[in-house]
C-alpha positions in Angstrom: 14.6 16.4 25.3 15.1 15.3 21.6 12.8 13.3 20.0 13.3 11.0 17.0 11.1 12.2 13.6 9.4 9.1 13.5 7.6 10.4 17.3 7.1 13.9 15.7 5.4 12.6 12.9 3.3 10.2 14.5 2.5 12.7 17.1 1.7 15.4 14.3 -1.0 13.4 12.5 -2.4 11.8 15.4 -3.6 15.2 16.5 -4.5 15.9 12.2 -6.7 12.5 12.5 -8.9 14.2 15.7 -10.5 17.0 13.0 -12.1 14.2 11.1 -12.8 15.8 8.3 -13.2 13.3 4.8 -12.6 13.6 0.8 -14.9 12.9 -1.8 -13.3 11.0 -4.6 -13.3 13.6 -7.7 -15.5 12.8 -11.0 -13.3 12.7 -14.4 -15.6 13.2 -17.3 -13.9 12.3 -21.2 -17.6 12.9 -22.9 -18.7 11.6 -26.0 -16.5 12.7 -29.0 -13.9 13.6 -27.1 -10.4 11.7 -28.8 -7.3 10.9 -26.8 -4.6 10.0 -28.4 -2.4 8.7 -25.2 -3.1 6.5 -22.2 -5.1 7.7 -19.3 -4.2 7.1 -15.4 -6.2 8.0 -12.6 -5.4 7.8 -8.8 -8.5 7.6 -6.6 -10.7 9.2 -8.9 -14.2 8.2 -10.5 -13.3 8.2 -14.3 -16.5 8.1 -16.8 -15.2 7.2 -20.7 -17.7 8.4 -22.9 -15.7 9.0 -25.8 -12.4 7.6 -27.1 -8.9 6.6 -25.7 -6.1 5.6 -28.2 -3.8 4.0 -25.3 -3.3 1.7 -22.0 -5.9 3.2 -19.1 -4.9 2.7 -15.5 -6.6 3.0 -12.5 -5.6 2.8 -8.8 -8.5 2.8 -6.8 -12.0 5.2 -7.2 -14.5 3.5 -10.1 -14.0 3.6 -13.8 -17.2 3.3 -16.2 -16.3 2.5 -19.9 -19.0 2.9 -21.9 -16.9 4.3 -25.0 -14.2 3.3 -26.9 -10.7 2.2 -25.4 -8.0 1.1 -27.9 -5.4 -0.7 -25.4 -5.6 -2.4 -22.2 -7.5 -1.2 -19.1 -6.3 -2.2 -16.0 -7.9 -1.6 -12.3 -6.1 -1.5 -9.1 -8.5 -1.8 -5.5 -11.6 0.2 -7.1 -14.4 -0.5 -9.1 -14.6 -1.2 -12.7 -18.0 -1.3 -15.0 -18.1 -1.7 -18.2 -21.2 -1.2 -20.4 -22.2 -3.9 -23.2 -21.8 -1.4 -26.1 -18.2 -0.4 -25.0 -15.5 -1.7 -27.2 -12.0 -2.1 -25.7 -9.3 -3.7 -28.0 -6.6 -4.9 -25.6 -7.0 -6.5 -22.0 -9.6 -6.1 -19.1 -7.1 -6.9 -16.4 -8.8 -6.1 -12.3 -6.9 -6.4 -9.0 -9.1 -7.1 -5.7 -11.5 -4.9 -7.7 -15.1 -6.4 -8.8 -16.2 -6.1 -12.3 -19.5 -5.1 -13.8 -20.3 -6.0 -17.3 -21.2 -8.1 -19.2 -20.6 -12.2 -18.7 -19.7 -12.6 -22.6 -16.9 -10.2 -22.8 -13.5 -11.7 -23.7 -10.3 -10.6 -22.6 -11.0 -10.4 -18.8 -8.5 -11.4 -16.4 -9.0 -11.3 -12.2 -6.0 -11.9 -10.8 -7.0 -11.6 -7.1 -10.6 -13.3 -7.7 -12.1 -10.8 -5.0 -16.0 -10.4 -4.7 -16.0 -7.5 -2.6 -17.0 -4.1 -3.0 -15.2 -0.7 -2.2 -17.6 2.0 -1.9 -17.6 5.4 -3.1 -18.1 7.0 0.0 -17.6 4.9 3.3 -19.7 5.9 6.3 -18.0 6.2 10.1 -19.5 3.5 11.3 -17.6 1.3 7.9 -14.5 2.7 8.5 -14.0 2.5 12.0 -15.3 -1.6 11.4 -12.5 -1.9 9.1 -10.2 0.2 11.2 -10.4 -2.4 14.1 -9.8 -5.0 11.8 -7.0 -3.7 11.1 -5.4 -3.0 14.7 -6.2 -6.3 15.3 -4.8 -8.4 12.5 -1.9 -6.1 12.7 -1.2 -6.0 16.9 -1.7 -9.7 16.8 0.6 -10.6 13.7 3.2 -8.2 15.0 2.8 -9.9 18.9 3.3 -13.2 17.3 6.3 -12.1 15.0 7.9 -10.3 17.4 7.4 -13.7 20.3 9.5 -15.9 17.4 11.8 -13.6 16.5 12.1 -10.9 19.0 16.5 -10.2 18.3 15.7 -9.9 14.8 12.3 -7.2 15.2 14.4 -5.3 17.7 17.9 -5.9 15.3 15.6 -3.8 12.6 13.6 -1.3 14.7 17.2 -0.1 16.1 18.3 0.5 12.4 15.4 2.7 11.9 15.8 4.5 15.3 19.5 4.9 14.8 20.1 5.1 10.9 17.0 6.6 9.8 18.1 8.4 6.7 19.7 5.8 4.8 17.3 3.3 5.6 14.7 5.8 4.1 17.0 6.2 0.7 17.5 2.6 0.7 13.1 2.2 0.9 13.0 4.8 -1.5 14.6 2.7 -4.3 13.8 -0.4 -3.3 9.9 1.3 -3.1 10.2 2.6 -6.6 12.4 -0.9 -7.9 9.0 -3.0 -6.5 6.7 -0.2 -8.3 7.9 -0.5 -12.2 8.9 -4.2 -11.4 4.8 -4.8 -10.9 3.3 -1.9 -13.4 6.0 -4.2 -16.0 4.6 -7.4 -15.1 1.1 -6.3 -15.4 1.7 -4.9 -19.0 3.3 -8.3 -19.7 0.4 -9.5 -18.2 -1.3 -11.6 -21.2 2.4 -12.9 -21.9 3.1 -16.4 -20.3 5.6 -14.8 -18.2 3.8 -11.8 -17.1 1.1 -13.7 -14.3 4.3 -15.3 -12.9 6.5 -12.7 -12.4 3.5 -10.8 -10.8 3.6 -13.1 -8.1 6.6 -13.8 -7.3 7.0 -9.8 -7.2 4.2 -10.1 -5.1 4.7 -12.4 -2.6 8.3 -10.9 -1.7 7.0 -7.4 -2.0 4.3 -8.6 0.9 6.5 -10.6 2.7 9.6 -7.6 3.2 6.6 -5.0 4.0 5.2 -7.1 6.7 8.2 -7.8 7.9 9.2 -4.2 8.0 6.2 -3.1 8.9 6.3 -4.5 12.1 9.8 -3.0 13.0 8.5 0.4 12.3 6.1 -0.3 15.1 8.6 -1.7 17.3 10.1 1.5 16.4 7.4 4.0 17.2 6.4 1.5 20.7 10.3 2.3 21.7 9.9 6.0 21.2 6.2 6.0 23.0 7.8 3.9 26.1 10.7 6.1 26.4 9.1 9.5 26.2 5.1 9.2 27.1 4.7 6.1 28.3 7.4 5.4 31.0 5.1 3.5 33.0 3.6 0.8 30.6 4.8 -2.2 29.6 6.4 -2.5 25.8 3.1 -4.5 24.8 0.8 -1.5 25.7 3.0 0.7 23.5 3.0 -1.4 20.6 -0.5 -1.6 20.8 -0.8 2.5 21.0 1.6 2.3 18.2 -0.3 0.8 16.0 -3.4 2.2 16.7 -1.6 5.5 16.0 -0.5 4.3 12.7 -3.9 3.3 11.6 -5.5 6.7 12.6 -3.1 8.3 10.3 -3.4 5.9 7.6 -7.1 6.7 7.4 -6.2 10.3 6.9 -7.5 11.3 3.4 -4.6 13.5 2.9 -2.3 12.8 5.2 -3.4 9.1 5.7 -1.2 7.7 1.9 1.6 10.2 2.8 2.1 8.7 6.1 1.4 4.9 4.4 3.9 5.0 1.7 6.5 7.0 4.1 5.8 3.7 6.7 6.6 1.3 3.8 9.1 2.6 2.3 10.9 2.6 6.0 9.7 -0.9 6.1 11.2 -1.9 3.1 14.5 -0.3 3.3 15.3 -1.6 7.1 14.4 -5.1 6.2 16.8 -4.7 3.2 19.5 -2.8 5.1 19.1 -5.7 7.7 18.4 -8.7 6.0 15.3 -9.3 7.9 17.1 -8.6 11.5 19.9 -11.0 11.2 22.7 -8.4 9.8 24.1 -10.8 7.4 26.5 -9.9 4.8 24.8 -10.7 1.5 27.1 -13.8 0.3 29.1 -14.2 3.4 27.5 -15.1 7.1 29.3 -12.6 8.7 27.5 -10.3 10.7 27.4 -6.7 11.4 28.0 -5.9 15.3 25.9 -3.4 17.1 28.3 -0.9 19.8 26.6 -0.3 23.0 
């Protein structure tokens, strides 16, 4: 019996999630009198600037206190950012769904996603498996409703993955890193006129290809489950295992980003490869047809 790698895989870190071990985010002290003369970039981590940074600081996710000096922008990405009223910071303050503590008089500040929440060093069970079922909600019932209007199309690109799996991955892969510098451009550009609106329009097509593709990864991983384990169910009970087998993984603290970005940049590439399910050509309306 041969299995597809998109069954191994999820099989493979479903049985990782089961230990249930966690991380703790790691502290990055620059103390006081400490110089740096480049830019500073942190993933996940709980940076503390004491002393001096001669360059742009970015962060993606942990919390970042600034109580030194920063010559250059500082930009946050989904974590926490404090900054302390004797800190001095040249450039831009720019946060992304991340609060900001500091001071109400400091200049320079842009919020682009005007979030109030508040991401927590260390999440409990009880948080996490909240926000996990959240999740498998909003995502089984966006993916039921996307599949009920467009069914040929969700099926068009989970067959792509199932049966072209490795160039839809090299085609995520550089359409992935494409979206990545086009958005780490646009927020460097940020304080230019043109910077805010590239970001969303970057944005807003980056979203709407993942979702998209997102869903035909599940529709994907539901075909393999029906086929294999679950002979006996219906496809809507598989889909619903898949994606409650996706979000185990995803919560994976080493495994769980791994698995994400491997899941998006499948997303991305078959919604490419397949022009959102239709299999048109790019500047024609023929289509490509699939052989039984």
């Amino acid at each position: 019996m041969r299995y597809s790698p998109l069954t191994v895989l999820a099989v493979l870190g479903f049985a990782l999630s089961l230990t249930g071990y966690s991380q703790e985010l790691t502290r990055i002290d620059i103390p006081f009198g400490k110089e740096l003369s480049h830019g500073y970039f942190t993933y996940k981590k709980n940076l503390h600037i004491e002393g001096g940074i001669e360059g742009d600081v970015f962060c993606l996710g942990g919390r970042t206190t600034v109580t030194g000096r920063i010559e250059g922008n500082i930009i946050m990405v989904s974590g926490t950012l404090e900054v302390a009223p004797e800190a001095k910071i040249t450039g831009k303050i720019i946060t992304i769904g991340s609060p900001f503590i500091g001071p109400k008089s400091i200049s320079g500040w842009y919020d682009i996603s005007m979030k109030d929440t508040y991401y927590p060093e260390h999440l409990t069970t009880l948080e996490s498996l909240k926000r996990c079922i959240f999740r498998v909600m909003f995502v089984f019932l966006f993916g039921s409703l996307l599949i009920c209007l467009k069914p040929k199309n969700i099926r068009t690109a989970g067959l792509e993955i199932r049966t072209d799996w490795i160039p839809t991955f090299f085609v995520g892969s550089f359409l992935a890193i494409a979206f990545i510098l086009s958005l780490f451009g646009a927020l460097f550009f940020f304080s230019e006129p043109i910077g805010p609106i590239l970001f969303v329009v970057l944005s807003c097509v980056m979203t709407l290809t993942a979702l998209f593709g997102l869903v035909a990864v599940y529709e994907a991983i539901a075909y393999n489950l029906k086929k294999h384990i679950m002979k006996k169910w219906g496809f809507v009970h598989a889909f619903l295992a898949a994606v409650l087998l996706c979000e185990f993984l995803f919560m994976l603290p080493i495994l769980g980003p791994v698995i994400q970005l491997i899941a998006f940049i499948f997303a991305v590439g078959t919604t490419l490869t397949t022009r959102f399910g239709t299999n048109k050509g790019w500047f024609t309306q023929s289509k490509k047809v699939w052989s039984a």
